[in-house]
C-alpha positions in Angstrom: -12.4 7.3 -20.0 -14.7 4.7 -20.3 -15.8 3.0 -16.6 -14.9 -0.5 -17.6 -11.7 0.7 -18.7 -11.3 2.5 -14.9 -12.3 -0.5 -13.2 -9.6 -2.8 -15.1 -6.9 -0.3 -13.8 -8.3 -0.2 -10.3 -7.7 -3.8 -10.1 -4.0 -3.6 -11.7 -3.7 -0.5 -8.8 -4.9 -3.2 -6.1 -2.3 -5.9 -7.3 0.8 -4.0 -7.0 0.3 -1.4 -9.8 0.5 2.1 -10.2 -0.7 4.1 -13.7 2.1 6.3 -14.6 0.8 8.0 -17.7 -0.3 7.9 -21.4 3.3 6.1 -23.2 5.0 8.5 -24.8 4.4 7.3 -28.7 3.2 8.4 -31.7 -0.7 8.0 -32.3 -1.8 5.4 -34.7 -5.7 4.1 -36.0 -5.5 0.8 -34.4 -5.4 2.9 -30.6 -6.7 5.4 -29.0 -4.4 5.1 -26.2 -1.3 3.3 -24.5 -1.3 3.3 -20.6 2.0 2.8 -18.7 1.8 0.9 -15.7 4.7 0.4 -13.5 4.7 -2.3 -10.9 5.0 -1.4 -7.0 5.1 -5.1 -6.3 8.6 -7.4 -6.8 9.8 -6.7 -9.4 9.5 -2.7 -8.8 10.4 -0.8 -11.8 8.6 -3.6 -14.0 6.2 -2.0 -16.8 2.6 -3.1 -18.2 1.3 -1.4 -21.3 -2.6 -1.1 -21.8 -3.4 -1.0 -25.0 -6.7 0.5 -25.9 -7.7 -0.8 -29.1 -10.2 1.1 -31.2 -12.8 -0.8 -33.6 -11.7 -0.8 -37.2 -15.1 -0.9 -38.5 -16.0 2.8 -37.0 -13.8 5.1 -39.1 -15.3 8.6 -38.4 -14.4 8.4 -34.5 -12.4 6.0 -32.2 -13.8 4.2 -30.1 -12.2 1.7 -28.1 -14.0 -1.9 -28.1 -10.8 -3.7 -26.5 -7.5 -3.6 -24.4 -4.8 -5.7 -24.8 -1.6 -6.2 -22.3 1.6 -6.3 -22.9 5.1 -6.2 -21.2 7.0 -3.6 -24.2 5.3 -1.0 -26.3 3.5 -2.5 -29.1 4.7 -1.5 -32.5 2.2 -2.3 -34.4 -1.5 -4.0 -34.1 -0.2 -7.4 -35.0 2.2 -7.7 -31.6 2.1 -9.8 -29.4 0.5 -9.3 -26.5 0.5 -11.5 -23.1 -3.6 -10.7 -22.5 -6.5 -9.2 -24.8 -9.9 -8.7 -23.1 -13.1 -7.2 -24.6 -14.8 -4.3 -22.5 -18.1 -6.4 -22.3 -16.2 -9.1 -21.0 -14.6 -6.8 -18.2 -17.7 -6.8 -16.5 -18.0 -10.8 -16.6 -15.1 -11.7 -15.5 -12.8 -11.8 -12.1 -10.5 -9.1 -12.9 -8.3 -9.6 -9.8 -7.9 -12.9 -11.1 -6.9 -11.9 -14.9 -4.1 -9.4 -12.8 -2.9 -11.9 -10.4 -2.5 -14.2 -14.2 -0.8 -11.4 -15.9 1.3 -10.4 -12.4 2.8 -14.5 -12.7 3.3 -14.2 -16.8 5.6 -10.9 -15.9 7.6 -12.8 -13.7 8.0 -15.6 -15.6 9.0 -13.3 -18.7 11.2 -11.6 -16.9 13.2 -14.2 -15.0 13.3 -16.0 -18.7 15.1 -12.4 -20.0 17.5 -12.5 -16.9 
């Protein structure tokens, strides 16, 4: 897994996060992978989905050029997702803060659903 993708998760992990697997779905072109994350923090039992998006100009191989977040399973590459963020900008920007962002947009989606 690529190390900018590791360091995003360590800072889900440090703001009430745990990775609980690959989501158990179908593989598509537009991914190379869906991450379950499930939240240790109020509310517990509370999932994230990491989305690692692959580019669409490299067709011989996937390689993932993006992540996006999102609260449900995406069902296709047009969803929409609550954050998308760029690898290169995962080493520019305060990732504790993008989680702490995303932690507050959970709970205001799920106390909306309630």
């Amino acid at each position: 897994m690529d190390a900018r993708v590791e360091k995003l998760l360590s800072a889900f992990e440090k703001n009430g996060w745990k990775i609980s697997g690959s989501a158990d779905i179908s593989v598509d072109w537009w991914f190379e992978d869906i991450i379950q994350l499930s939240s240790i923090w109020h509310p517990i039992g509370t999932n994230l989905y990491i989305t690692l998006l692959t580019d669409p100009m490299i067709t011989d191989r996937k390689k993932v050029w993006a992540v996006k977040i999102s609260s449900e399973v995406p069902n296709n590459k047009h969803y929409k997702f609550l954050e998308e963020i760029t690898l290169n900008d995962i080493k520019r920007i305060d990732l504790d803060l993008l989680v702490k962002t995303i932690n507050k947009l959970v709970l205001r989606e799920r106390k909306s659903n309630e």
